[in-house]
C-alpha positions in Angstrom: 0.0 0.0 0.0 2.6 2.4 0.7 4.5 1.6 -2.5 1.4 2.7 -4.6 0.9 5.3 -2.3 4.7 7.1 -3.4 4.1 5.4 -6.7 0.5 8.2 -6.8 2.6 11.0 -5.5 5.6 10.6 -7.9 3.0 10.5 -11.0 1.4 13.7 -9.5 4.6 15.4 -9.5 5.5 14.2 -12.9 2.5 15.7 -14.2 2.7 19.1 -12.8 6.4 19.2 -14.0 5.1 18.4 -17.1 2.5 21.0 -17.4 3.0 23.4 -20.4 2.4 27.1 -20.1 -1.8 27.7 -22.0 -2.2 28.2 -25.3 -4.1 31.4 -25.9 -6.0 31.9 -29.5 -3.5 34.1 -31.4 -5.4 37.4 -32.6 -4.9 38.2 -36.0 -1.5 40.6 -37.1 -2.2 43.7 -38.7 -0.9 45.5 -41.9 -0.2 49.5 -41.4 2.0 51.2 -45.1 3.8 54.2 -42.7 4.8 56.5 -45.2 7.4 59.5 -43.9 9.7 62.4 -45.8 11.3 65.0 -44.9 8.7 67.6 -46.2 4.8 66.2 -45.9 5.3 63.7 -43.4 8.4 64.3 -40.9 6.5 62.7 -38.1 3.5 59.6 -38.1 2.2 58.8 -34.9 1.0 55.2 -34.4 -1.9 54.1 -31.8 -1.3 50.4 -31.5 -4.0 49.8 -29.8 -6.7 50.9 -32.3 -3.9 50.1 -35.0 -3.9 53.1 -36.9 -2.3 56.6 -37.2 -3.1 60.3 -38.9 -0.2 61.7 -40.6 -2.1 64.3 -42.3 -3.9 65.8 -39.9 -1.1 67.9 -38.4 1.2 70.8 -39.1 5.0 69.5 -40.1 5.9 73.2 -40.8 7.6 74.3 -37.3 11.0 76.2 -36.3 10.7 75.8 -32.3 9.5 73.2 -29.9 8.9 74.2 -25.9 8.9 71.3 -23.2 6.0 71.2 -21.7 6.7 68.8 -18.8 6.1 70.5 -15.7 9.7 72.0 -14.3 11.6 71.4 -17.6 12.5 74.5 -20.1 14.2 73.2 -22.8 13.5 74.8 -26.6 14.8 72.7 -29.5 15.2 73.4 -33.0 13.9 71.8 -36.5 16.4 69.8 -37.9 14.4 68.9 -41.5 14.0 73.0 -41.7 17.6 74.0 -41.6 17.0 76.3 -38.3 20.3 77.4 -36.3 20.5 79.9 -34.2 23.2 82.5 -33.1 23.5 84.2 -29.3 23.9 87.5 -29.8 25.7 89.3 -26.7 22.8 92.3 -26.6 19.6 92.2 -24.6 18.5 95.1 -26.4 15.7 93.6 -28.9 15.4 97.0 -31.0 19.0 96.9 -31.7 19.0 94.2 -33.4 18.5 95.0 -37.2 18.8 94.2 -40.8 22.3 96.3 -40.5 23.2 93.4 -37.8 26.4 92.0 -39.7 25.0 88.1 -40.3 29.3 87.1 -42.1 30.9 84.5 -40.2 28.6 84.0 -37.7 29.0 80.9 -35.6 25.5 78.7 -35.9 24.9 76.5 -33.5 22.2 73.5 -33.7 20.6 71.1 -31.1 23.5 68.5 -30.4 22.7 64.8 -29.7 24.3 63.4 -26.6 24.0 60.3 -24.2 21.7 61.9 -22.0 19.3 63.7 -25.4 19.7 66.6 -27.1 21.3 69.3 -25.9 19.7 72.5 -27.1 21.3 75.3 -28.9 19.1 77.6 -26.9 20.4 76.3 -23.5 20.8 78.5 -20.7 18.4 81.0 -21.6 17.5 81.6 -17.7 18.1 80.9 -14.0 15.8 78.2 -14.0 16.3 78.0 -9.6 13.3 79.7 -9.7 9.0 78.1 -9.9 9.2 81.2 -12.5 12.5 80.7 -14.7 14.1 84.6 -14.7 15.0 84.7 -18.1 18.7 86.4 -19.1 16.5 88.4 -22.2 19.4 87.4 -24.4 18.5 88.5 -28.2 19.1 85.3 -30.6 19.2 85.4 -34.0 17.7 82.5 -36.0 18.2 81.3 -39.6 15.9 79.2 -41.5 17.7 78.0 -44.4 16.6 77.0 -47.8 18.9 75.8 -50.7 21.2 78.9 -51.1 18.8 81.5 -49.4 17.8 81.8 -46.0 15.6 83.9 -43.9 16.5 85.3 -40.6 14.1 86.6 -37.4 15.5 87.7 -33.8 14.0 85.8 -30.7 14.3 86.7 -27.5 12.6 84.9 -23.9 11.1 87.7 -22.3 10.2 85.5 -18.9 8.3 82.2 -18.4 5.9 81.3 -15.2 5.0 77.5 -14.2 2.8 77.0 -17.3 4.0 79.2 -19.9 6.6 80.9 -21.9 6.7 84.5 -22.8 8.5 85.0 -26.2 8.9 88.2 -28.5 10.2 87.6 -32.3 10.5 89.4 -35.3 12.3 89.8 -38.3 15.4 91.8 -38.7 13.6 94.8 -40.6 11.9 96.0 -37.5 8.3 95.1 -39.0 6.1 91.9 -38.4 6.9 91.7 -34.7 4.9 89.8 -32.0 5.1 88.9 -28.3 3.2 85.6 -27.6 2.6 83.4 -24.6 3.6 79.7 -25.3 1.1 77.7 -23.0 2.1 74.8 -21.6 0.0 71.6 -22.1 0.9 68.8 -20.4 -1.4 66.5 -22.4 1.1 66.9 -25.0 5.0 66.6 -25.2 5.9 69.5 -26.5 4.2 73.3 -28.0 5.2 74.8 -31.2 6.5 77.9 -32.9 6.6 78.9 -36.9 8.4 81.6 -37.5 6.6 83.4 -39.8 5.0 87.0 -40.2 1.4 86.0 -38.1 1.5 84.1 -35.4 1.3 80.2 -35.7 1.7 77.8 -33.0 0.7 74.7 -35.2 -0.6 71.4 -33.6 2.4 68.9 -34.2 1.6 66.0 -32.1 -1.6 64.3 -30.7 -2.1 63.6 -27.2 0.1 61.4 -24.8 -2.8 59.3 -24.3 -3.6 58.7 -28.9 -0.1 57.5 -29.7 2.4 54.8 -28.9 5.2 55.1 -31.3 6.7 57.9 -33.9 8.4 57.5 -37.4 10.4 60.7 -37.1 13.6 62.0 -38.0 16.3 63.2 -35.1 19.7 64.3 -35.1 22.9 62.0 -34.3 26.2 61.1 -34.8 27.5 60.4 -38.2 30.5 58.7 -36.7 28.3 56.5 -34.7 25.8 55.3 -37.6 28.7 54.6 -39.9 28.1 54.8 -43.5 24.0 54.5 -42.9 22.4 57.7 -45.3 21.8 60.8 -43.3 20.1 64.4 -44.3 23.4 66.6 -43.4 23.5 69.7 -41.1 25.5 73.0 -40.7 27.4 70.3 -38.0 29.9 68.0 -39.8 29.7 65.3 -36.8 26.1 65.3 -36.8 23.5 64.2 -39.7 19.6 64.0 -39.4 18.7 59.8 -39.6 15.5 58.0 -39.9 14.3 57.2 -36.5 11.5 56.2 -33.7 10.1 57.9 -30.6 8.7 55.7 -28.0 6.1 57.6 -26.2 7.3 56.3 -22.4 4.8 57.9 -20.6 2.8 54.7 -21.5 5.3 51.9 -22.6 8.8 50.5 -21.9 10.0 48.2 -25.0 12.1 45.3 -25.8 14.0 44.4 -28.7 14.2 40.5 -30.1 16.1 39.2 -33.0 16.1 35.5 -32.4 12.3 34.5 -31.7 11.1 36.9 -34.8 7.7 38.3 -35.4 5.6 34.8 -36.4 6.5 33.1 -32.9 6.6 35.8 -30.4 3.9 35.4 -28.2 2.4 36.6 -25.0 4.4 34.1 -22.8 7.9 34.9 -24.3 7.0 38.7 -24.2 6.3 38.3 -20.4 10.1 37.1 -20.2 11.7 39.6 -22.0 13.9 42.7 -19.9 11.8 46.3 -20.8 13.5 49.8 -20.6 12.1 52.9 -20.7 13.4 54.4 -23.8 12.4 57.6 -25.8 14.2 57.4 -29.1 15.8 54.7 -31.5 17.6 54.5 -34.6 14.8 53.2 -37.0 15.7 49.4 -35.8 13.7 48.2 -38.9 15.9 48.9 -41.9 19.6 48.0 -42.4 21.7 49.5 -45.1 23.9 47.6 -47.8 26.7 49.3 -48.8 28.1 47.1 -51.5 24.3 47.9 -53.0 24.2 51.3 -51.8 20.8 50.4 -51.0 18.1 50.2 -47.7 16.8 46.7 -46.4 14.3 45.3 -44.3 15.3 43.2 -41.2 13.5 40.2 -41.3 14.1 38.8 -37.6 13.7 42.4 -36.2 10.7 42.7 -33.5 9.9 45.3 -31.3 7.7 44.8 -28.4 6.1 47.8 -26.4 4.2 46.8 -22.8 1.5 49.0 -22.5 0.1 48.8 -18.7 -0.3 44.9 -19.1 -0.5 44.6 -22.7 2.4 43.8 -25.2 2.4 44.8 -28.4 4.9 43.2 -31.2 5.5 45.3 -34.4 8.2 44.3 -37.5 8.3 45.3 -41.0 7.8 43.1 -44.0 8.5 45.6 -46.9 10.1 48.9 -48.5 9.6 51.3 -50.6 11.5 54.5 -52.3 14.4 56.2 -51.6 15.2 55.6 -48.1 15.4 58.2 -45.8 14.2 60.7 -47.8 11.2 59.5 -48.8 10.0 56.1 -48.3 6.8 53.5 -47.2 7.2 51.1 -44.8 4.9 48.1 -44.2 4.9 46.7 -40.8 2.9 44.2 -39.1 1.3 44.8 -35.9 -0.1 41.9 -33.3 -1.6 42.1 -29.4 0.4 39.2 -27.8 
């Protein structure tokens, strides 16, 4: 009796040992064409979890971009316009004119570091304060195009908890305006054309609408190799093909061993997530014997929203790559 009775509790243990993890229905993968350049479409944001995006709805034609985080002051430029911009060493906004002398100016642009970018506009105030106390430096800012360019003075009159205060114009003393920049924390950032009437174009949707960006963003040439760039006034740095990760809702993983077809909830659950806000566009490789773009085959990304996962890859290409190009990837909810 007792030999059946260890004989019932080893066959009990075998079996639970045994037990293989449930098999869940697998939901159907679905087929988004992202189409970006560096005119119409600069930016596409993706919802995955309707599975869809709206690259047409808003404005690509900005110069400036405000944080809007609470506590953070940081104004970047737009690579894909050509915008640098040049600290004068006058506070004196009147003074700066068209008889300003523009030759052999040193422009600076946004630089990409370890840590972000580090804007071109940095220090523009003692930031110690709830209310940044701004240094009213006058900046001059080009917006180039081909071999002409157009050029406006800026200057940060003073900023409280929610807003900046901003005063621009062009050099000719006409078309000037003083705006406040509101911030919105339902969004990452708030906008700025430069232009003769004020425009502060929608850029972005909502934290809460998107997941992940097709974008461009500025890095090292030296640390993308011979991968094809948009150049900038900066010799080190080029403008590359690339994704935002909206981390206010997901952390992300990277696989290229289990591929798109098998990943599935169980393996996702395994996987190490970071909190990342910006890749190289991990999708597409570049040949250089060809000189030409190519997809990744094995190259998954997985976003976990709250408790969800998300895989996305890419199955095809189109046109000339990064300038103007389709991609076709493949979403699924593991």
């Amino acid at each position: 009796m007792r030999n059946k009775f260890v004989i019932f509790i080893i066959s009990l243990l075998y079996l639970s040992c045994s037990k293989q993890d449930p098999v869940l229905d697998a939901i159907p993968a679905k087929v988004l064409n992202v189409t970006t350049d560096i005119i119409d479409n600069q930016s596409v944001f993706i919802n995955l979890v309707d599975v869809n995006f709206d690259s047409d709805s808003f404005n690509n034609c900005w110069h400036l971009k405000f944080q809007n985080t609470l506590n953070a002051w940081s104004i970047y430029l737009n690579p894909l316009e050509n915008v640098a911009i040049y600290q004068t060493t006058s506070t004196d906004f009147k003074a700066i004119d068209s008889n300003y002398n523009l030759v052999g100016l040193n422009w600076s642009i946004d630089i990409p570091t370890t840590k972000g970018l580090y804007p071109a506009i940095g220090e523009w105030g003692d930031f110690n304060f709830n209310n940044p106390e701004s240094f009213k430096a006058v900046y001059i800012v080009r917006i180039k195009n081909d071999i002409t360019a157009d050029f406006f003075k800026l200057q940060l009159l003073d900023a409280s908890e929610n807003s900046y205060r901003v005063r621009y114009g062009n050099l000719n003393k006409r078309d000037e305006n003083t705006i406040v920049i509101r911030k919105n924390e339902e969004y990452s950032h708030s906008y700025l054309e430069l232009s003769s009437e004020v425009n502060q174009p929608l850029v972005e949707p909502k934290h809460l609408n998107w997941d992940l960006s097709f974008t461009y963003l500025a890095d090292s040439i030296i640390k993308h190799g011979n991968q094809p760039f948009i150049s900038t006034i900066n010799k080190n740095y080029g403008v590359y093909q690339s994704l935002l990760i909206n981390q206010k809702l997901n952390v992300v993983a990277i696989d290229t061993v289990v591929g798109f077809t098998e990943m599935d909830y169980f393996i996702a659950n395994k996987l190490n997530y970071n909190k990342l806000d910006q890749l190289n566009n991990i999708f597409i490789g570049w040949n250089n014997l060809k000189n030409e773009a190519y997809i990744k085959p094995k190259t998954c990304l997985i976003l976990k929203r709250d408790e969800d996962y998300y895989a996305v890859s890419a199955n095809d290409l189109f046109g000339d790559y990064p300038i103007s190009y389709s991609l076709k990837l493949i979403i699924k909810k593991l």
